[in-house]
C-alpha positions in Angstrom: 112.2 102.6 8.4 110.2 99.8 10.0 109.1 99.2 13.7 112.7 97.1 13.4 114.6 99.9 12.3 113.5 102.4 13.8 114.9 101.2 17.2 118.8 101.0 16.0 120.5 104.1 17.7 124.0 104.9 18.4 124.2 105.0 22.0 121.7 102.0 24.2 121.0 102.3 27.6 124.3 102.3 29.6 125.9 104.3 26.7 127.1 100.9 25.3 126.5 101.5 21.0 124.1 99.0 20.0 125.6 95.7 18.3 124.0 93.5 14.9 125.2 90.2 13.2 124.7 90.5 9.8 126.8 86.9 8.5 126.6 83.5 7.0 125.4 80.9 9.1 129.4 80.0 10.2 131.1 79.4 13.6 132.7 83.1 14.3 130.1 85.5 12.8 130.5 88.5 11.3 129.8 90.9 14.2 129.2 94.7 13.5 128.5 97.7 15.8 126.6 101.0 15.4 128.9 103.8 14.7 126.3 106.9 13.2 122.7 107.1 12.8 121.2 109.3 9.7 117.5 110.0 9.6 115.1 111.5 7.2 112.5 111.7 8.4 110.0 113.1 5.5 111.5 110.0 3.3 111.2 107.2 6.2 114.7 106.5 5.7 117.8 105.7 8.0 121.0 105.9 7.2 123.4 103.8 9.3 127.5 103.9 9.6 128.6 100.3 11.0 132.0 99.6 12.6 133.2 95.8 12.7 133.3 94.1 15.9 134.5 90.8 17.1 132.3 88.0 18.3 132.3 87.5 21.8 131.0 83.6 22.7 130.7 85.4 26.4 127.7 87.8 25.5 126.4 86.8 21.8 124.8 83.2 20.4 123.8 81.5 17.7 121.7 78.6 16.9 123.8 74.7 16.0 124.9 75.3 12.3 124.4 71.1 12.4 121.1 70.9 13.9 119.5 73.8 12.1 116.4 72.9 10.6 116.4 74.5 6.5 117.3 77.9 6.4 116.2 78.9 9.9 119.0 80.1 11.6 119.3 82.8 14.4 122.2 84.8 15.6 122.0 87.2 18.8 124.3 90.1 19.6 124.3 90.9 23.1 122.0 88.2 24.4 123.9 87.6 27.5 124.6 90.8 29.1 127.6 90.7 31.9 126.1 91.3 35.1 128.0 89.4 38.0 130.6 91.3 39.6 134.1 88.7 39.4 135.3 90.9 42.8 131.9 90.9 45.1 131.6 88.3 47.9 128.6 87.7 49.1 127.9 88.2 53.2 125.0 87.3 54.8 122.6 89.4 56.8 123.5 87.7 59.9 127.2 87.7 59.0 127.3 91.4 58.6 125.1 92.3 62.2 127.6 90.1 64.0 130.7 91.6 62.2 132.3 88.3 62.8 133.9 85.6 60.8 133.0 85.3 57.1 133.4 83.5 54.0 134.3 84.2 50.8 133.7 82.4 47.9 136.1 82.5 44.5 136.4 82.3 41.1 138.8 82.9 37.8 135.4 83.6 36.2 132.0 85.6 37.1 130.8 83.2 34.3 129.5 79.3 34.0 128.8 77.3 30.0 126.2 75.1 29.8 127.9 71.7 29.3 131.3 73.6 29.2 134.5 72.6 31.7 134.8 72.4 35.1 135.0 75.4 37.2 137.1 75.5 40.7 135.4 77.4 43.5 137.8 78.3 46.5 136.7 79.3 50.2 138.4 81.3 52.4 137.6 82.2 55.6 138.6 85.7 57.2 138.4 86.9 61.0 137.1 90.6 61.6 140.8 91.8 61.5 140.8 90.6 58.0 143.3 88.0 58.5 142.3 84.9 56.6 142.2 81.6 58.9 141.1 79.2 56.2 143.2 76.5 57.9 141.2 76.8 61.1 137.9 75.7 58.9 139.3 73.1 56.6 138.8 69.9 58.7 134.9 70.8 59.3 134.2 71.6 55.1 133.2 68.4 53.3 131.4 67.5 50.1 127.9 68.4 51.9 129.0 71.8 52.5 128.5 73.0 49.1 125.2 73.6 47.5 123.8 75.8 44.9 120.2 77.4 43.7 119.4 79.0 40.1 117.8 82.1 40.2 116.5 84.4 37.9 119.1 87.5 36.2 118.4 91.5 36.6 115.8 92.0 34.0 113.3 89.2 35.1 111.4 89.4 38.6 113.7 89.3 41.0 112.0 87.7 43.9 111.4 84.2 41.4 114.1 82.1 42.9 113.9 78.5 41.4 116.0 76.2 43.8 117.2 73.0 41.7 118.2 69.1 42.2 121.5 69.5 42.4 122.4 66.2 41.0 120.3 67.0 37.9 122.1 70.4 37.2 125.4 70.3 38.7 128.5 67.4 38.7 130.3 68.4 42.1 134.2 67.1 42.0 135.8 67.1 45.0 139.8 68.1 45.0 142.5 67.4 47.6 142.0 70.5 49.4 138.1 70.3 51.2 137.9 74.1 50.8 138.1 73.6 46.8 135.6 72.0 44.7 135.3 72.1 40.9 131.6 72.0 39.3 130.1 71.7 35.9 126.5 72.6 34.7 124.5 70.3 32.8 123.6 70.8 29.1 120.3 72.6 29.8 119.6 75.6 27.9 116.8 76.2 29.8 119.1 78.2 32.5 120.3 80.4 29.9 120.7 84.2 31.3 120.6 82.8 34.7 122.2 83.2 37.8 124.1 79.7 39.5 125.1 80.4 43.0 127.0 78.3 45.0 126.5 78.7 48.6 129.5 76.9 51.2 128.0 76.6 55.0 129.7 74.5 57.6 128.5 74.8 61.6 131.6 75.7 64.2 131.0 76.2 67.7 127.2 76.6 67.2 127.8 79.2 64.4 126.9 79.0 61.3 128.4 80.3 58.9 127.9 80.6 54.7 129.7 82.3 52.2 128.3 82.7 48.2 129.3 83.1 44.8 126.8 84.2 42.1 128.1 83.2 38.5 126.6 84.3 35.2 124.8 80.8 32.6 125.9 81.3 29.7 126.6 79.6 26.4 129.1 77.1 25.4 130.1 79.1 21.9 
């Protein structure tokens, strides 16, 4: 055993078995997971049972085989751990006190790739029966109403909230419907692990209000 090692176990936190790339340098590594642990102590020896897995491009990377540089080459199991709830909208504070009208904000993913495809973000607005009155809200939505802010995931400090240039991180497209938009997130690894949320506020009647999604960055493999 080495201080390496002597950290695989069977069962992480969240009783999720621990996951290693072992593989060539090739698009789909080999992926394997941690199926029994052996120690002997007195020898400094571990034995470990593996189990093949499948690469997931959603929560493991890899370095560019092309722009490599020599034989560095990293692979990461795990590296983006699933955190956003797909089925969560977001309410404000003041939305919630007034137990009013809200918005909700959705997705077919609770994920975002750097440099990956567009991504279509509905809103739909709901009365405090639950009856949705989206149509009563489309003619005051426009492009201005959406917005968005990066900030940081779970296992960094939580109250560092970096708000972005939009035009710098995000292409906005606007679709036929105004309470639809599609965006895509620049090629920026530096938002890796991140959260992207995407905040759609419009004024009615002197109220406003603002719905949000929060969407995982992730990688384009």
């Amino acid at each position: 055993m080495n201080p390496i090692t002597e950290d695989i176990y069977y069962v992480e936190e969240d009783n999720k078995n621990m996951r290693i790339i072992i593989s060539a340098p090739v698009e789909k590594p080999n992926v394997f997971q941690v199926s029994k642990v052996e120690t002997a102590p007195l020898f400094g020896l571990k034995r470990l049972t593996f189990a093949q897995d499948k690469f997931d491009p959603y929560t493991d990377g890899r370095d560019d085989v092309e722009i490599a540089k020599g034989d560095i080459f990293a692979m990461y199991a795990d590296l983006f751990d699933n955190e956003v709830p797909t089925d969560t909208p977001f309410h404000t504070d003041t939305e919630i006190k007034m137990d009013t009208i809200h918005c909700d904000l959705s997705c077919n993913a609770n994920k975002i790739k750097i440099g990956g495809s567009y991504k279509l973000i509905t809103a739909k607005f709901f009365n405090i029966q639950g009856s949705e009155i989206t149509d009563e809200f489309i003619p005051y939505l426009a492009k201005s109403s959406w917005s968005c802010y990066v900030k940081n995931n779970r296992h960094e400090d939580p109250d560092e909230i970096e708000v972005t240039d939009n035009t710098d991180l995000i292409t906005w497209l606007e679709q036929k419907e105004s309470n639809k938009i599609k965006i895509k997130i620049a090629d920026n690894k530096e938002y890796l692990t991140k959260i992207l949320v995407i905040k759609c506020s419009i004024n009615k009647d002197g109220r406003n209000i603002v719905g949000e999604i929060q969407l995982q960055i992730s990688s384009v493999l």
